[in-house]
Each structure stands twice: as structure tokens, then as C-alpha cells.
ZALO-82493 format. One record per residue: x negated, y negated, z of N, C-alpha, C in turn; residue number from 1. Coordinates in Angstrom, 2 decimals. Layout:
N
PT       nxx       nyy       nzz      caxx      cayy      cazz       cxx       cyy       czz   pos
PT         X         Y         Z         X         Y         Z         X         Y         Z   NUM
...
! end
This chain:
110
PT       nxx       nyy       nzz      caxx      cayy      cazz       cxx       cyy       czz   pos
PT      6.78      8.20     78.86      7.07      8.32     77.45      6.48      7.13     76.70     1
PT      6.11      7.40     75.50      5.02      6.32     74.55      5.87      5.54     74.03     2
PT      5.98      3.62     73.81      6.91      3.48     72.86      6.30      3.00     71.70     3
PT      7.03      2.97     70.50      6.62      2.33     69.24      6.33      3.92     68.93     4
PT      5.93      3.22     67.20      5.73      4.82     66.50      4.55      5.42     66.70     5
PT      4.01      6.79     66.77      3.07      7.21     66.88      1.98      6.84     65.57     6
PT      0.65      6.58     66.02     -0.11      6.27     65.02     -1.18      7.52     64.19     7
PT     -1.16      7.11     62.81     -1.26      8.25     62.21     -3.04      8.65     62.17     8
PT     -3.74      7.47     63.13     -5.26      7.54     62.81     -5.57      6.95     63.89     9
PT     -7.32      7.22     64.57     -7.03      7.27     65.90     -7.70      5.03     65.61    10
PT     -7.73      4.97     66.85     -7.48      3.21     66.97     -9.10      2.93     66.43    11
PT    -10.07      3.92     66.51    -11.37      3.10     66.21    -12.02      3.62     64.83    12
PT    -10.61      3.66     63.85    -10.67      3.97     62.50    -10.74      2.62     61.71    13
PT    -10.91      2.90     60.10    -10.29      2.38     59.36     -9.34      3.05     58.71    14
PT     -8.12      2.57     57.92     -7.81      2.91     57.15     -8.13      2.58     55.72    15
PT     -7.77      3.41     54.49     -8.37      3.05     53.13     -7.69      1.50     52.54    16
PT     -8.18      1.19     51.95     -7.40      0.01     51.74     -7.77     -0.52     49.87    17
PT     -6.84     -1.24     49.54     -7.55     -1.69     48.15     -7.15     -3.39     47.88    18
PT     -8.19     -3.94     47.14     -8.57     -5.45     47.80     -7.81     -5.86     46.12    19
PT     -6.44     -6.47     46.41     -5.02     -6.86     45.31     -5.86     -7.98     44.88    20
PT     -6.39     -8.61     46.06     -6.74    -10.04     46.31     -7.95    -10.28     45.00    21
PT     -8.98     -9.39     45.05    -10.54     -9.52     44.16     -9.27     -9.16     42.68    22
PT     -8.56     -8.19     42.62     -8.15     -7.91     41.19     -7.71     -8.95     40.79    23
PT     -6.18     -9.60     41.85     -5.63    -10.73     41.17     -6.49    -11.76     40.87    24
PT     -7.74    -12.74     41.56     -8.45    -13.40     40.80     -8.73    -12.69     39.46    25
PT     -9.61    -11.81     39.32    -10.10    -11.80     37.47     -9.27    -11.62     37.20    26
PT     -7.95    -10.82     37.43     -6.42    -10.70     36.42     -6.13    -12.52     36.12    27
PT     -5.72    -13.23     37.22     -5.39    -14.36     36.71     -5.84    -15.27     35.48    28
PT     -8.04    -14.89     36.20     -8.42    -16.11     35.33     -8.69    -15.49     33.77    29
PT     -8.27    -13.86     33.41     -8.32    -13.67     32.27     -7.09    -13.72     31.56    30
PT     -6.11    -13.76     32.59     -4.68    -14.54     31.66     -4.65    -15.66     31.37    31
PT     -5.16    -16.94     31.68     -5.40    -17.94     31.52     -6.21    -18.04     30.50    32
PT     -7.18    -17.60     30.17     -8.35    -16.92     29.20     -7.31    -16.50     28.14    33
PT     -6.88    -15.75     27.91     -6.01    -14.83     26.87     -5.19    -16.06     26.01    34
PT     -4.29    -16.48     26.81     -3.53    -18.00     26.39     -2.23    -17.60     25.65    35
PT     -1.74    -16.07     26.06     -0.93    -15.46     24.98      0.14    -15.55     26.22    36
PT      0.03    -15.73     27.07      1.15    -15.71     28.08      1.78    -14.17     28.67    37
PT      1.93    -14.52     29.93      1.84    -13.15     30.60      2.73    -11.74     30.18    38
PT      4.42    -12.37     29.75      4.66    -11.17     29.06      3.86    -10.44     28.16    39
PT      3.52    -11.18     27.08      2.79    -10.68     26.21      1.71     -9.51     26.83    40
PT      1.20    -10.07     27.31     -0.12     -9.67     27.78      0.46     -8.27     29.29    41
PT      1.48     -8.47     29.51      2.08     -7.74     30.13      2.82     -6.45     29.29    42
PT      3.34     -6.65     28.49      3.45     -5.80     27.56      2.75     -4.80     26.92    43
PT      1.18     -5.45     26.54      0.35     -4.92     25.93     -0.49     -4.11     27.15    44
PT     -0.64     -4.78     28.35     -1.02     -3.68     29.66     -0.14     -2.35     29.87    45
PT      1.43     -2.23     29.75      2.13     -1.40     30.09      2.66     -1.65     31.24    46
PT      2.83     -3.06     31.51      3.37     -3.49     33.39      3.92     -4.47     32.69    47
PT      5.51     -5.01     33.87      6.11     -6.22     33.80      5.46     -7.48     33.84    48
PT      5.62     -8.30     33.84      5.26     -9.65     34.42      5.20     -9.56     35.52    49
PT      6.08     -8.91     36.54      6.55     -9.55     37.60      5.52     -8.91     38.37    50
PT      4.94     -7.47     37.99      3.69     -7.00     38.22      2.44     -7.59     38.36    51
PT      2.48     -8.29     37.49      1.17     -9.47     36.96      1.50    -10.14     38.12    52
PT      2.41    -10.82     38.27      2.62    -12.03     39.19      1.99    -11.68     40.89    53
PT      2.50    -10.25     41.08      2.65     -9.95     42.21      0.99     -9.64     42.57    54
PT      0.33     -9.18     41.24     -0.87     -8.45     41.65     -2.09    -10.08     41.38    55
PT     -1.44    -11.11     40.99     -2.39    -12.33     41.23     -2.04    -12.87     42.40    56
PT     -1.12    -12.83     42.92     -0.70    -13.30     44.61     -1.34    -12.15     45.38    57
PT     -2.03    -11.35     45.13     -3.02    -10.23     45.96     -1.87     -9.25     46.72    58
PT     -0.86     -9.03     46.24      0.38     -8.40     46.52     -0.01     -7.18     46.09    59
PT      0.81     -5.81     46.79      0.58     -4.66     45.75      1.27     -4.32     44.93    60
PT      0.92     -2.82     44.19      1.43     -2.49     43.27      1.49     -1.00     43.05    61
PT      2.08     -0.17     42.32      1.34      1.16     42.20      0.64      1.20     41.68    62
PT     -0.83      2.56     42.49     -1.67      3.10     41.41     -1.50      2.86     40.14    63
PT     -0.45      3.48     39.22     -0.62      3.59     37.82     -0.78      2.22     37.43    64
PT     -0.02      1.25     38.30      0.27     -0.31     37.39     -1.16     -1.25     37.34    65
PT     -1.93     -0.67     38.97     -3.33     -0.88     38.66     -4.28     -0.36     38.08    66
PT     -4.06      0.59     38.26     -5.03      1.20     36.68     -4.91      0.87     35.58    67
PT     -3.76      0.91     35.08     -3.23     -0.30     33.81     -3.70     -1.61     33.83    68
PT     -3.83     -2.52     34.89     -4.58     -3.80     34.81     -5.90     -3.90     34.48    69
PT     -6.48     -2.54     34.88     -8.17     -2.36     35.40     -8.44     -1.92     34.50    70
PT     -7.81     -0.91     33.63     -7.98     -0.31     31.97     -7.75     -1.91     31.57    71
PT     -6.93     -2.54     31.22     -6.85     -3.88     30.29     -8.06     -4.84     30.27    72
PT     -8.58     -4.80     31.88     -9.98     -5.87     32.15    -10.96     -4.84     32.36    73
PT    -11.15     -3.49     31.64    -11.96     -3.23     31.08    -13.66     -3.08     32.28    74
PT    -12.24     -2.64     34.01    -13.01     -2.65     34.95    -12.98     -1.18     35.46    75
PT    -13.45     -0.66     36.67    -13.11      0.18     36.85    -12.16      0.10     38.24    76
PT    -10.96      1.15     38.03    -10.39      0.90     39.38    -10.51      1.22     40.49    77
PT    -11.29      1.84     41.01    -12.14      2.23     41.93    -12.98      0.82     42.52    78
PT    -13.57      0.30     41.88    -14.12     -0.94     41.94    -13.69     -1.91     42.86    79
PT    -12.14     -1.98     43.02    -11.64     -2.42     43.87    -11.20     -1.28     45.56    80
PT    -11.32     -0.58     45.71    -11.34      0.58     46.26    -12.00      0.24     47.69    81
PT    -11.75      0.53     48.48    -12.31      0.26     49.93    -12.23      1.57     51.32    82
PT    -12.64      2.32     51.20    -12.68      3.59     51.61    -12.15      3.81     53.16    83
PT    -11.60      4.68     53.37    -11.85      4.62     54.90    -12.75      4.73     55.81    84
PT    -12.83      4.28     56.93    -13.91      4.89     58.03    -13.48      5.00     58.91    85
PT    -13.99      6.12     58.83    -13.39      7.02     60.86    -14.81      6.73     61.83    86
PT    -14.41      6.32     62.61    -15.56      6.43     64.09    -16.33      7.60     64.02    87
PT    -17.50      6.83     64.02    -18.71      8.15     64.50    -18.66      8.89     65.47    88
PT    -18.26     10.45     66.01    -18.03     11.27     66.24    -18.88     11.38     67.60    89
PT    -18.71     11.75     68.79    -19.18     11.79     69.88    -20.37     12.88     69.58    90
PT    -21.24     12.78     69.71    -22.52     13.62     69.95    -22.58     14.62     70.76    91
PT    -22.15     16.10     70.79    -22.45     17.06     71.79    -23.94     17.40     71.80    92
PT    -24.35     17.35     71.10    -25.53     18.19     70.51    -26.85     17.37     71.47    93
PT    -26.51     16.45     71.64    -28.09     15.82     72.88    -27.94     16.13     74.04    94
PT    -26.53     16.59     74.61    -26.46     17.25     76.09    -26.79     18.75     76.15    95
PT    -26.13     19.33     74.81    -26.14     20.48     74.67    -27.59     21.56     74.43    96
PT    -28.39     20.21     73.78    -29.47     21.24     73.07    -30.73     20.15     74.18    97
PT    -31.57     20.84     74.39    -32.07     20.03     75.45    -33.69     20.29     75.13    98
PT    -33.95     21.11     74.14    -35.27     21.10     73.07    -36.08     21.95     73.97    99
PT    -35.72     23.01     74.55    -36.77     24.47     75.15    -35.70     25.62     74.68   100
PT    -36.27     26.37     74.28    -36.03     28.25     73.99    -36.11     29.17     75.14   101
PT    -35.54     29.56     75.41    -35.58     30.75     76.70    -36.13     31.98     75.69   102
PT    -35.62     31.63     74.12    -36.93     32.69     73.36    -38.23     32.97     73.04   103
PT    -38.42     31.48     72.61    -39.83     30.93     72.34    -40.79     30.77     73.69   104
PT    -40.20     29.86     74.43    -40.96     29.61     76.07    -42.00     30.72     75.98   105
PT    -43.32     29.98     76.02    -44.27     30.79     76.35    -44.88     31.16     75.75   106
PT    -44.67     31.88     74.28    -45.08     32.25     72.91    -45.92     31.09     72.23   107
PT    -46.87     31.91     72.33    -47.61     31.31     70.93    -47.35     31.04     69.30   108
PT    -47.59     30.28     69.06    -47.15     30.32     67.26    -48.77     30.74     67.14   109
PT    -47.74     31.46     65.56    -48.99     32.27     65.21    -49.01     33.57     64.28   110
! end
């Protein structure tokens, strides 16, 4: 019997991921920039402070609250976005196909 939880992707994956870390730098250094102080500026995004705080410590957040940051800095949120990758797929096709025709064999083109 297996212990620990079963994993939802096989081990020579990635999973998707999104980089808190690249947002919270430009979030920070354009609050600092702004000079209106983070509620404010938290307010006018549609997120708490504590949001702000969390997403300059490269912490997460929800979708919507980052899209709200990424609409405010006027980035795209995707931008931060890091896709998954699954392992390249075992090759049947070079054992399988072995480049002669039992149709063609023999035939002329023409």
C-alpha cells in the first residue's frame, strides 16, 4: 500500500505556477512611486492592503486580486504566468514505423 497522498501529475511534470515574486517587486516600487500610501492606493485597485502587503512579500493571492494589481500597473496578467510542462511523451512511432511499405515495396513512382 502507497503512503502519503496520491499525486495529481506524474513526477517528470511541471506544474503551472505564477511568479507573486516579479509582481510584488513592480507592485512595491510603484507604491513607493505613487507616495499616496497603500490603503489609498489599495482602495483605488479594489484589494485590501493586506493584499498589497502579501502580494510584495511574493505571497499569493486570488486571481481576481491579481488582475486588479496588473489592471492598476497597467501590465498584463498573464505576464506573470508560467505554464505548465508535462514530459515529452515516449515515442512509439520509431519502433513502430520502420520506413518500408509492404504496399509500395517494389513499385515504381510514376
Amino acid at each position: 500500500m502507497a503512503s502519503g497522498p496520491p499525486s495529481c501529475a506524474p513526477a517528470a511534470s511541471r506544474l503551472a505556477t505564477y511568479d507573486y515574486r516579479g509582481l510584488g517587486r513592480l507592485l512595491r516600487a510603484r507604491l513607493e512611486d505613487d507616495g499616496r500610501g497603500w490603503r489609498v492606493c489599495a482602495a483605488e485597485i479594489g484589494v485590501c492592503a493586506s493584499d498589497l502587503s502579501r502580494i510584495c512579500n511574493g505571497q499569493s493571492v486570488s486571481a481576481p486580486k491579481a488582475i486588479a494589481v496588473c489592471d492598476w500597473l497597467k501590465l498584463s496578467f498573464r505576464a506573470f504566468y508560467d505554464p505548465p510542462q508535462a514530459s515529452e511523451p515516449e515515442r512509439e512511432t520509431q519502433e513502430m514505423f520502420h520506413g518500408k511499405s509492404t504496399e509500395t515495396e517494389g513499385h515504381a513512382d510514376g
